[in-house]
N, C-alpha and C positions, 0 to 999 in steps of 0.2 A: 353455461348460461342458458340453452338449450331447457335443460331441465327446468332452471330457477323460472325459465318464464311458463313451461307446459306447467309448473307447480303453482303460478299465480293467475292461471288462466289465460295469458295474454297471447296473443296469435304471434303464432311462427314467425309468419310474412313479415310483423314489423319488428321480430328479432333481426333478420337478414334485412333489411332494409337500414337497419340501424347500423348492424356490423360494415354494412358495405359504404356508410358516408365518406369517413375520410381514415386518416391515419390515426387518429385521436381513440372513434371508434373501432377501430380494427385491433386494437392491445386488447378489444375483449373478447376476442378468442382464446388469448392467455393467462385468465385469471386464474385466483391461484387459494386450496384451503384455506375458510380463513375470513377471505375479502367480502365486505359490507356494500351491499346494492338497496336504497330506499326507492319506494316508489310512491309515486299518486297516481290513482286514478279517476276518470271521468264517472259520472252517473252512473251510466249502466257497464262499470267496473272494468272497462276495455283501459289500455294502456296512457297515460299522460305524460306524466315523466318521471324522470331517474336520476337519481345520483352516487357517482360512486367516486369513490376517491384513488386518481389516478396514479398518485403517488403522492408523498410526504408534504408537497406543495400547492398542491391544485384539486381540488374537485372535475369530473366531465359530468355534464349538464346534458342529458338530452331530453326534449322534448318533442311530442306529438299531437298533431292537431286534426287526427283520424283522417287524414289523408298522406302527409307527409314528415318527415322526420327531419329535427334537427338537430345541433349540437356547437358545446362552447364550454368552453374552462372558467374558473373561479379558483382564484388566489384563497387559501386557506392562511388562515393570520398565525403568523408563528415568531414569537417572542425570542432574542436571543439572548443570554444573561452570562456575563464573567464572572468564572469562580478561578478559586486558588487551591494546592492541595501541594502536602511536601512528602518524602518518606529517603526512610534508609535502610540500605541493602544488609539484608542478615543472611539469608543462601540466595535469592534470588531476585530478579528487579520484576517478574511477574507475582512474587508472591507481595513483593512491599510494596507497589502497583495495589495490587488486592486492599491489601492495608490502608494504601490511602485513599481508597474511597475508587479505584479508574476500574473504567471496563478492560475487558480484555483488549480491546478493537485501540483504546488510548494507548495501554501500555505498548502495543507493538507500532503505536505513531509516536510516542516519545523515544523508541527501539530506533525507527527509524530516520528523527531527526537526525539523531548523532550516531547513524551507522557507517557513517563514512570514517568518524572520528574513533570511534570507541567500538570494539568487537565485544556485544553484549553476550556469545558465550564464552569467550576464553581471559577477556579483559576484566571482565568483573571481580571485585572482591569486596568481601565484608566491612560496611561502613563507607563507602561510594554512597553520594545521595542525590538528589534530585529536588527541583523545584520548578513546581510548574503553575501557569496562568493558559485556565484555556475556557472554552464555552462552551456554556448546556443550551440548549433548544426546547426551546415549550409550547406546545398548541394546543388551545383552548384550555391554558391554564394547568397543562400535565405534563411531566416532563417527558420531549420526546427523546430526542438523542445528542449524544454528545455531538459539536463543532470542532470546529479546529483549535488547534493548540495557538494560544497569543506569543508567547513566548516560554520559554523553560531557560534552567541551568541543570547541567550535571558533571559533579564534583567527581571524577574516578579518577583511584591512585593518589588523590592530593592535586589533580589538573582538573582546573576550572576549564568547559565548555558551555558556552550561550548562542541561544538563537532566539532571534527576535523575527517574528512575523512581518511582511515591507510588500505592500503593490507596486509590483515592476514589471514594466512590459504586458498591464493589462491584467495579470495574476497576480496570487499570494505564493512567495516565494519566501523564503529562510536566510538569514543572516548573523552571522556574529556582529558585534557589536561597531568593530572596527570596518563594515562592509563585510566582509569575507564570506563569500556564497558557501553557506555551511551544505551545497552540494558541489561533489569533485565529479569531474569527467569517468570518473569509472565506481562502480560498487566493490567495496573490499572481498566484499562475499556474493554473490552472483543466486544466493536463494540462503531461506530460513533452515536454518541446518539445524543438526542433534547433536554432533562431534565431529570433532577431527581423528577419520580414521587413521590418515597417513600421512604427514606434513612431506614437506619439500626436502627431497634425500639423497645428491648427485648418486648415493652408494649403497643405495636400501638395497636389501635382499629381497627377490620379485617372492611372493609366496606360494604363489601358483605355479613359477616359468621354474623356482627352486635356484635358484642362482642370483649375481647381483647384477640389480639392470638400474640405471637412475630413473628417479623418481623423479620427474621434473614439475610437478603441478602439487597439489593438495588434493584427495578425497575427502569428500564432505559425507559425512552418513546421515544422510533425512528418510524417511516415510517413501517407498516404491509411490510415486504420483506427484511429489512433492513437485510445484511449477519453481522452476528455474528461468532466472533473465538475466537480460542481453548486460552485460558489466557496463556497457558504454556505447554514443553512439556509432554505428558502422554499417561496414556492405557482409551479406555475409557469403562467404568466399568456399563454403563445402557443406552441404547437409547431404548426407551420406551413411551405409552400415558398411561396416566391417568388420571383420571375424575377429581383431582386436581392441578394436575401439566400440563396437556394438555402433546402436544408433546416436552421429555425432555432429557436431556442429561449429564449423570454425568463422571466426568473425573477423575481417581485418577493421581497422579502428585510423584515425588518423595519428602523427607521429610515428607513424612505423610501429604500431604495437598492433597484437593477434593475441586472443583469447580462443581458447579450446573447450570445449567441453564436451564430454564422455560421457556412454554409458547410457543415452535414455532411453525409456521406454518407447517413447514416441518424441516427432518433431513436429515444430509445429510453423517453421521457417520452412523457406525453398532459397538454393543456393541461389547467389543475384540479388535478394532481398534487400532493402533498406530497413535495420532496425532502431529503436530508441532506445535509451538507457530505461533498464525497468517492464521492457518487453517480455512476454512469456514467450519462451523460444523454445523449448520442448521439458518435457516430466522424467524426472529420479526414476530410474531403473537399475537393471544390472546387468544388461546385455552387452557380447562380448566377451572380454578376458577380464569378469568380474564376479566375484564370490558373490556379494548381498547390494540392496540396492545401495547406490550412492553416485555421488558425482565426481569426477576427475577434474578437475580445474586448472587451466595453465596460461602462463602470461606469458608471452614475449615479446620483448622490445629490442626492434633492428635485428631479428631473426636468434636471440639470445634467450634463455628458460631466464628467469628471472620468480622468486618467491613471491605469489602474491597477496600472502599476507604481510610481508613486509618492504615490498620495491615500493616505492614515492611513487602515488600519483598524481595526476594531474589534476589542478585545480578547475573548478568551473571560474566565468570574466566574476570575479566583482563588481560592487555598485561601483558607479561611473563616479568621479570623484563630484560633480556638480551635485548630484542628486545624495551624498551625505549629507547636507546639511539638514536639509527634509526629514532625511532619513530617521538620524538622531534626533528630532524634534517630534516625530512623530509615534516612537517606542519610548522616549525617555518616560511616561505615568508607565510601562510594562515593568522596564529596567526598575524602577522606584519600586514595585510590586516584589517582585525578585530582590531585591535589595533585602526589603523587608522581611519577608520570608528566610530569608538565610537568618538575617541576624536573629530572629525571631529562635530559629532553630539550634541558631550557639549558644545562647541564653539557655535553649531549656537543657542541652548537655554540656553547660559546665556544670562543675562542682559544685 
């Protein structure tokens, strides 16, 4: 900013004067390629005011009245509008994503709705579909970016899954139909993974140690940096290296259940920690007694290995039974949207 003002003539002094008002003005040390500053100025072409857009929402306002500087925000008008979009899976639910029309940033939020329910790399198969209700964003009449998803359905294997959008507790939270907090106390998968390099194998043969030693977790193969999180909420009870686990990090959880995770490059917890489900708690590596980057993953419940891709987790509370009736009254035009859309979609592939 420095420069933009020596390039429009304006004095130093009420750059710094300006940076140092409050917190508002102090993000403009951080701008960034790109960002749009208008100005006016007085008569004899000294400084007046500025405006630049502080983010997606707001304008900051400053102005100056050749002595002193001030500043204030302004609401930018932004329009939100419901659309609908359907598709079906031929190799993959990012390409038919593509297909119907979603950014990338949707697909990996419809990925995520139902990633408690449905493991979009290894569940998926040809002809699994989707239907979704969600919102575009527009300012000054252009579209800016995609909202939140209203509600979806997705069909895998021939199992119907729905989640319908519901303010609870002050937030936009996810639910099935029948209440069911379409989020469970823990993540199946604990980061966006590439494959499954080695499932869960009381009897796998070690490849490195050359001998059989139980496998007791899943490795995940993602991308050396890939951010890995917390499965669930807890205390974390070791962040630590070791010559065989590299840099690692154990979580204890409530219920008597411990998650492990191996191998990163770095951590980003400290043992004692309180963390959230969804927490970045350290990055894919391969440090340790590990060939290529990836993650080690392991559940225990009551001190017992247990596979976590298939041991039952736990549910998060569902709606409170008072608060269904609202509920259902208040997604039933979604649910009708989604209805629609399906049948819409059987019609065009029958015969």
């Amino acid at each position: 900013l420095d420069s933009i003002f020596r390039s429009q003539g304006f004095s130093i002094g009420t750059l710094h004067q300006i940076v140092k008002l409050n917190e508002d003005t102090g993000q403009l040390t951080k701008i960034r390629p790109g960002d749009i500053f208008e100005f006016q100025r007085f008569d004899d072409r000294s400084f007046k005011r500025m405006r630049y857009a502080i983010d997606d929402e707001r304008y900051l306002i400053v102005e100056h009245d050749g002595q002193q500087a001030s500043s204030h925000t302004i609401q930018r008008e932004l329009v939100t509008h419901t659309t609908e979009t359907s598709g079906v899976i031929e190799s993959s639910l990012f390409l038919a994503g593509k297909r119907a029309g979603l950014t990338d940033a949707m697909v990996m939020n419809l990925a995520n709705l139902f990633g408690w329910d449905i493991d979009f790399v290894l569940d998926i198969r040809e002809g699994d579909r989707f239907y979704l209700v969600y919102e575009k964003i527009y300012r000054d009449g252009e579209f800016l970016r995609d909202g939140e998803i209203v509600g979806a359905t997705f069909i895998n294997q021939g199992e119907k899954f729905q989640a319908l959008r519901f303010e609870n507790d002050g937030r936009n939270q996810y639910f099935a139909p029948d209440g069911r907090n379409m989020r469970k106390a823990f993540l199946r998968a604990p980061l966006n993974f590439s494959y499954v390099s080695s499932n869960f194998n009381p009897k796998r043969y070690h490849p490195i140690l050359k001998r059989v030693k139980a496998h007791n977790g899943i490795d995940y193969r993602a991308p050396r940096g890939t951010p890995v999180y917390a499965a669930g909420d807890g205390k974390v009870i070791q962040s630590a290296y070791s010559k065989y686990n590299g840099h690692h990090v154990f979580i204890q959880h409530a219920n008597s259940i411990v998650t492990k995770y191996l191998h990163f490059t770095n951590r980003k917890v400290k043992k004692g920690q309180r963390v959230k489900q969804g927490q970045v708690i350290g990055y894919v590596g391969s440090t340790g007694l590990a060939q290529a980057p990836h993650l080690h993953y392991e559940f225990l419940l009551n001190g017992v290995h247990r596979n976590p891709r298939t041991v039952s987790l736990p549910q998060a509370d569902p709606l409170p039974a008072d608060q269904l009736a609202e509920f259902r009254q208040a997604t039933s035009p979604v649910m009708t949207m989604l209805s629609r859309l399906e049948s819409a979609s059987a019609y065009s592939l029958s015969p």
